[in-house]
C-alpha positions as CSV (number, residue, x, y, z in Angstrom):
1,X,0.0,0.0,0.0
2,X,2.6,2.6,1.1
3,X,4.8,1.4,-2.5
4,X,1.4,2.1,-4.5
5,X,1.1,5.2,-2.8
6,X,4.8,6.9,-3.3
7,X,4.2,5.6,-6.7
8,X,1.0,7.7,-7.3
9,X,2.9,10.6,-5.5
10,X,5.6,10.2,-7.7
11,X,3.8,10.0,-11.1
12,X,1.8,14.0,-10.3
13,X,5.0,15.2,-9.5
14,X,6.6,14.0,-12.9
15,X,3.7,14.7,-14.9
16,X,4.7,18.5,-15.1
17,X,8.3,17.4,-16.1
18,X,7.2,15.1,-18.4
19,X,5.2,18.1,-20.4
20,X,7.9,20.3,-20.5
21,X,9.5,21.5,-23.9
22,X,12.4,19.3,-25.0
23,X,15.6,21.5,-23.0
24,X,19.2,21.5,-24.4
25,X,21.7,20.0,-22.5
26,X,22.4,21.5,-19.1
27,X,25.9,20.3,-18.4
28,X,29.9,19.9,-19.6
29,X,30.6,16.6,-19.5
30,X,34.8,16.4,-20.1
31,X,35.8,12.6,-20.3
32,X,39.3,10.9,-20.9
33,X,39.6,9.8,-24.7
34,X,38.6,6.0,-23.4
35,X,35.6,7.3,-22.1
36,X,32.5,8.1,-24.3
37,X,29.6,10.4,-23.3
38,X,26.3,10.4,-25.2
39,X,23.3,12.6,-23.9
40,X,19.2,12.1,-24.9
41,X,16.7,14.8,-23.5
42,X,13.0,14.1,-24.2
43,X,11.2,16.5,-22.6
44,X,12.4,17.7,-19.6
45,X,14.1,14.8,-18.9
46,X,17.8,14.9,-19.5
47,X,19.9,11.5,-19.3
48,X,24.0,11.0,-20.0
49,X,25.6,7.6,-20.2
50,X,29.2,7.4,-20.2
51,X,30.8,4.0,-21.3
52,X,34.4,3.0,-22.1
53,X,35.2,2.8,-26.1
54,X,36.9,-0.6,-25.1
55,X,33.4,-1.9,-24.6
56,X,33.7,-3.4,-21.4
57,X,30.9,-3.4,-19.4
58,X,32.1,-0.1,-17.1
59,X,29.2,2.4,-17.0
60,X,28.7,5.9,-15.4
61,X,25.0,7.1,-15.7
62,X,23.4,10.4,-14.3
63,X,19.8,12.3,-14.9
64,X,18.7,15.1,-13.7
65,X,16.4,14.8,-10.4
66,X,12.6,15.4,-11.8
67,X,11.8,16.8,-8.7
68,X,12.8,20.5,-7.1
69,X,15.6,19.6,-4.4
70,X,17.9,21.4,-2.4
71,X,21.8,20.5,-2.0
72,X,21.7,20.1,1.7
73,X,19.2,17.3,0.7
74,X,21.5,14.8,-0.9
75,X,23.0,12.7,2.0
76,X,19.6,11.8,3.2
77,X,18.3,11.1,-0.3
78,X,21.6,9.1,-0.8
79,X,21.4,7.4,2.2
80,X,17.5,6.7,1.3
81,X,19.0,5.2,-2.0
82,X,21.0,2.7,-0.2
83,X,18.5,1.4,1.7
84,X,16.5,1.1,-0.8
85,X,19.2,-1.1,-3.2
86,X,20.1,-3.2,0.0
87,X,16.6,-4.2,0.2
88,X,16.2,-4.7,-3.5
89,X,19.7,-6.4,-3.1
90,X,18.2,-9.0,-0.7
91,X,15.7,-10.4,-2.8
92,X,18.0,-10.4,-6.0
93,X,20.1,-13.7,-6.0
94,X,22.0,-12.5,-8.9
95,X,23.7,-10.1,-6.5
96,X,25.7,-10.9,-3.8
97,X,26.8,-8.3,-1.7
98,X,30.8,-8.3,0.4
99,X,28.8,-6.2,3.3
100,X,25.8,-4.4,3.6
101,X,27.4,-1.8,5.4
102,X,28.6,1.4,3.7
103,X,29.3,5.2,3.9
104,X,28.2,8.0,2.4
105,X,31.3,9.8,1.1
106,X,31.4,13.2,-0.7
107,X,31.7,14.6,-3.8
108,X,33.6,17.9,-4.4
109,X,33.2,19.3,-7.7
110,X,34.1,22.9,-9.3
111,X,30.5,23.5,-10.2
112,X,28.7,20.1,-8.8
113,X,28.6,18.6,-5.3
114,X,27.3,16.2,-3.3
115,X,27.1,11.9,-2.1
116,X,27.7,8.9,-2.7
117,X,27.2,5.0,-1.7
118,X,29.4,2.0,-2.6
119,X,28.9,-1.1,-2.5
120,X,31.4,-4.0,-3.5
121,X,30.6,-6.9,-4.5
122,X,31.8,-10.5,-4.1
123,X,32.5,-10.9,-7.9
124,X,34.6,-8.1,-7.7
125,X,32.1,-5.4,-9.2
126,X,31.4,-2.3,-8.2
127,X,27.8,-0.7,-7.4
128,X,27.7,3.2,-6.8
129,X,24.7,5.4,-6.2
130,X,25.0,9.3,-6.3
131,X,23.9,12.8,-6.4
132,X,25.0,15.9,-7.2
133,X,24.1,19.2,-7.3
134,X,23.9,22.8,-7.3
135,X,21.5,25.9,-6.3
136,X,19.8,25.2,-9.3
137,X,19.2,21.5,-9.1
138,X,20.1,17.6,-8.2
139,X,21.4,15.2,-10.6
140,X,21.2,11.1,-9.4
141,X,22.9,8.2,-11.1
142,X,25.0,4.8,-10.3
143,X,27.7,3.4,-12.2
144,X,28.6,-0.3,-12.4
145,X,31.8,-1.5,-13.0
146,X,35.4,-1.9,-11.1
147,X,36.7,0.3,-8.5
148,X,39.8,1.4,-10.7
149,X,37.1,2.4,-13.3
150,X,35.2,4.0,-10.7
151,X,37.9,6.2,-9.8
152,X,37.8,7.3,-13.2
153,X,34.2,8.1,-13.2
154,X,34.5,9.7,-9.8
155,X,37.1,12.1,-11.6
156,X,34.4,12.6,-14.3
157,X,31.9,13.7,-12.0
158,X,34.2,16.1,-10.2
159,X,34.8,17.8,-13.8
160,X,31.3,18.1,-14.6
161,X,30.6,21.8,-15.4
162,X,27.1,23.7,-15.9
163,X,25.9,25.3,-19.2
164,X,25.5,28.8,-18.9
């Protein structure tokens, strides 16, 4: 009942963002030469991917937040995010977790700051969920891959600069 509920929530406080005009894209995204950024916007909706060219299966991914936030919001929305993927994370055999402890660590960027959550994993993968932002907004996204490829991606996210 609560789940059906947040959903419902959830879908009248999209539905504005998902009538919005079509925006162009909001941020800088500078990447090593192995890395490859792509960016789609329908609506208001704004989504990067960033992948290695080496196509192995390393991937950063970030969207803005479709819902008015503030900054000093982001360790208790990251920390709401791990919860929520250690629950989903105990009911998914295909992932099996080194700990289901973490910390929320920070992000200090130029233009972007914020959180994030990792969690290893016993096949030697890497799960991270973040969120950054600024005074005008919050951007959330995970990437998946190793923890030397994640250091790369942290990097990334530190570099990101805003349009205008």
């Amino acid at each position: 009942m609560k789940t059906s509920l947040v959903l419902i929530l959830l879908s009248f406080l999209a539905a504005p963002v998902m009538r919005a005009e079509d925006i162009p894209q909001a941020l800088i995204v500078e990447a090593p030469a192995e890395w490859e950024v792509k960016y789609k916007s329908k609506k208001n909706l704004q989504f990067y991917t960033v992948t290695r060219r080496d196509g192995d299966k390393h991937l950063l991914m970030f969207s803005k937040w479709p819902v008015e936030g503030n900054i000093k919001q982001i360790p208790d929305l990251v920390k709401q995010l791990a919860e929520n993927f250690l629950a989903r994370a105990s009911k998914n055999k295909d992932i099996k977790l080194k700990s289901e402890e973490y910390e929320i660590e920070k992000i200090e960027g130029d233009d972007l700051s914020g959180s994030f959550v990792l969690f290893s994993q016993e096949d030697g993968s890497t799960s991270v969920l973040f969120m950054i932002g600024d005074k005008k907004g919050i951007w959330n996204g995970q990437f998946t891959g190793s923890s030397e490829r994640w250091t790369e991606a942290l990097t990334i996210l530190k570099n990101l600069k805003v349009k205008g």
